[in-house]
C-alpha positions as CSV (number, residue, x, y, z in Angstrom):
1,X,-33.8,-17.6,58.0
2,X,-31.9,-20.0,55.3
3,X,-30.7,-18.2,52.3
4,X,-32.6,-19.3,48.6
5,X,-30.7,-20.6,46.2
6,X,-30.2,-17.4,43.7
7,X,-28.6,-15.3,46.9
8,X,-26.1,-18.6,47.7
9,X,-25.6,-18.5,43.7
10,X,-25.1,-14.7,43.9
11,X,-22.7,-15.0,46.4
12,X,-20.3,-17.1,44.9
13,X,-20.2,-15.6,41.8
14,X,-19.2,-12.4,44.0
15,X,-16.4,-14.3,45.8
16,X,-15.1,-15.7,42.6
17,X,-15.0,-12.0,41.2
18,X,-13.4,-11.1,44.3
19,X,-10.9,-13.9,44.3
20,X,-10.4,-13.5,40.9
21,X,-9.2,-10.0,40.7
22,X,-7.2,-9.9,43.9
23,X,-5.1,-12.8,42.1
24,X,-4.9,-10.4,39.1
25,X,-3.5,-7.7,41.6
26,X,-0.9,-9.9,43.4
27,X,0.4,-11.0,40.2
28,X,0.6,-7.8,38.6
29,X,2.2,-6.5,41.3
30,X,4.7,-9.9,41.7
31,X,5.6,-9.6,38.1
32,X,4.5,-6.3,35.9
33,X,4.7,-3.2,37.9
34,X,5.4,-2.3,41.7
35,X,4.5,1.1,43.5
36,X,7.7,2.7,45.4
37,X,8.1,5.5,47.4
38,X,11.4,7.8,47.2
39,X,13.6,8.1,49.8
40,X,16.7,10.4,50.1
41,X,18.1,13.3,48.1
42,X,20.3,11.7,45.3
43,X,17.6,12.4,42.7
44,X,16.7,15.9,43.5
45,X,15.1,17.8,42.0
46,X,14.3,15.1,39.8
47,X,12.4,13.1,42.5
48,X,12.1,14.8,46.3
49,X,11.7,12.8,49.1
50,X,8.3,10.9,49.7
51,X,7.7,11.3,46.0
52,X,5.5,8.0,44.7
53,X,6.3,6.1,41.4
54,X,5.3,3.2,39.5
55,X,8.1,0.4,38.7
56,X,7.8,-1.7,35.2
57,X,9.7,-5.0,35.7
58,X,9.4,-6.0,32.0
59,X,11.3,-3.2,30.4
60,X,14.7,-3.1,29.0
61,X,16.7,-1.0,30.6
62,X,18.5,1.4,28.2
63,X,21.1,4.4,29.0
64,X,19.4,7.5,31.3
65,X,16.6,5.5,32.6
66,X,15.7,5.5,36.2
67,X,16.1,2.3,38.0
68,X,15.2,1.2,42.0
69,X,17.7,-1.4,42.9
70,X,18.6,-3.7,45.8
71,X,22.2,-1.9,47.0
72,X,24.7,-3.8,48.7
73,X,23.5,-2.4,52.2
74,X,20.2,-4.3,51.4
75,X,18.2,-0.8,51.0
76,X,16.3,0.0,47.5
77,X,18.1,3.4,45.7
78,X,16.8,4.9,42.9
79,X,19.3,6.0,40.5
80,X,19.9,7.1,36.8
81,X,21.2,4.2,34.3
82,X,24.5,6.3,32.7
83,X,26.0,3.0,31.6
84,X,25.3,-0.5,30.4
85,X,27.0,-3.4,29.5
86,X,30.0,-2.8,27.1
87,X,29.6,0.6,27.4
88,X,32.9,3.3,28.4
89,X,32.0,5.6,30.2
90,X,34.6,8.5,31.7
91,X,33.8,12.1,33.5
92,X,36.8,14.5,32.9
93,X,35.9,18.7,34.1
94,X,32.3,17.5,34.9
95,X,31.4,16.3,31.6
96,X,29.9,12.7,30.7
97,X,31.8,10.8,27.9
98,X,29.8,7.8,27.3
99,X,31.5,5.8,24.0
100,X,34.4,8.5,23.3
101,X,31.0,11.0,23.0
102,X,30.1,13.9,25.4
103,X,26.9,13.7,26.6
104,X,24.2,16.6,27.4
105,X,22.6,16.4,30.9
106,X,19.6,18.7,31.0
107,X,18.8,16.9,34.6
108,X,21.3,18.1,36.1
109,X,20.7,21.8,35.1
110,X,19.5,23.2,38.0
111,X,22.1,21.1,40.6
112,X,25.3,22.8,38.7
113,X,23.6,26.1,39.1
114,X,23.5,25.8,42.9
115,X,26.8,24.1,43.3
116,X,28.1,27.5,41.6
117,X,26.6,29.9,43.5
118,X,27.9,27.7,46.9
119,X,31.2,27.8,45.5
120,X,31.6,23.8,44.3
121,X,33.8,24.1,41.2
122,X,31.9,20.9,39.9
123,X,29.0,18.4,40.9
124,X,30.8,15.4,40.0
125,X,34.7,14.7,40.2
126,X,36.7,13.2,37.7
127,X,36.7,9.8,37.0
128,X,39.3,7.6,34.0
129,X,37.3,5.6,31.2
130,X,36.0,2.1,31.8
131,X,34.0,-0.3,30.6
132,X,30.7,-1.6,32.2
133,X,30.9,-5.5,32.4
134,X,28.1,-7.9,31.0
135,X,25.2,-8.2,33.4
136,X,25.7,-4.6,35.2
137,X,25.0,-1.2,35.4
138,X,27.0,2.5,36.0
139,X,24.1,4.3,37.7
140,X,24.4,8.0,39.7
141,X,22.5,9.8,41.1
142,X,20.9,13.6,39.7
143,X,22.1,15.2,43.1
144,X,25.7,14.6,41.8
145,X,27.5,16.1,45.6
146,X,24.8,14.1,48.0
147,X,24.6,10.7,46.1
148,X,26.0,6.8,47.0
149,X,26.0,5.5,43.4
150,X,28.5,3.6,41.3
151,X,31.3,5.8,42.6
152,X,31.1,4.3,46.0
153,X,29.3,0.9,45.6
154,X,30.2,-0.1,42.2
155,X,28.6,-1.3,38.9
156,X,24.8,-2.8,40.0
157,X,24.1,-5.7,39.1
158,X,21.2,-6.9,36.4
159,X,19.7,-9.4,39.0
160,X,19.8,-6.5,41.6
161,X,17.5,-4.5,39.4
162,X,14.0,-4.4,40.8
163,X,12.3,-2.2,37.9
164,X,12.2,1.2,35.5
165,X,10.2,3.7,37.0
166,X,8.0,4.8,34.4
167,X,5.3,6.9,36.5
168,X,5.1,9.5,39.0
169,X,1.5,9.0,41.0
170,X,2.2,11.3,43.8
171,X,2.8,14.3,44.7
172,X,-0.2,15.4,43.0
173,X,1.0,18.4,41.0
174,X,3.6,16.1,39.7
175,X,2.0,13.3,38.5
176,X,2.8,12.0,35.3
177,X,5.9,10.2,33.3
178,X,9.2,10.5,34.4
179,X,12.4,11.7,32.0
């Protein structure tokens, strides 16, 4: 049974919608926004593990946002920006001095009140002022004593960066944006 001429017209109008917005996906996804999945404890409790967010690759990355970045071993971390370029940044008796100013970290409330009760006399160890070169990043992780950040693989590059999350899709009862 040959098709008429209104289904074969039908049809292609289909496939082009079809086409049309799987190209809108792809690109979106090349160059806009990404979907990752969390891996690891170095951003507990901020993010657990299996956690699902959504990347922007067109925002400006500013101090305190989280970033997923190619490391050096190849693997994607997600980390919290503490400084970018030009920025000093020192830690003296687990406080954050970021331009000669202490800083407040909220995120890191609940983390110091475990390491106290387990006996750690502070979540992250001292570290001498520096400045963060053009084109990089200081990042660390909210899980201060379980966390391969700047301290051990150094300032992250700009290129390196793959995006900002900016959305929490999953787990359900967490869904929403991110601070």
């Amino acid at each position: 049974m040959a098709m008429n001429e209104d289904a074969i017209n039908d049809l292609i109008a289909w496939m082009k919608i079809i086409i049309l917005t799987a190209a809108i996906v792809l690109l979106s996804r090349q160059f806009l926004f990404e979907p990752v999945a969390v891996h690891g404890q170095s951003m507990m409790p901020t993010f657990e593990e299996d956690d699902k967010v959504i990347l922007s690759k067109i925002s400006s990355i500013d101090n305190f946002d989280m970033i997923v970045f190619v490391a050096p071993d190849q693997k994607n971390y997600i980390k919290r920006v503490i400084g970018i370029p030009g920025d000093r940044v020192e830690m003296k008796d687990d406080q954050l001095y970021l331009n000669g100013e202490p800083i407040d970290e909220p995120y890191l409330e609940e983390n110091r009140q475990w390491a106290e009760a387990n006996g750690y006399p502070q979540l992250t160890t001292d570290f001498g002022e520096f400045t963060v070169p053009g084109e990089c990043y200081f990042v660390l992780g909210d899980n201060r004593l379980n966390s391969v950040d700047s301290r051990m693989i150094g300032f992250i590059l700009e290129e390196a960066v793959i995006g900002e999350v900016k959305f929490r899709i999953s787990p359900i009862d967490h869904i929403g944006t991110v601070k």
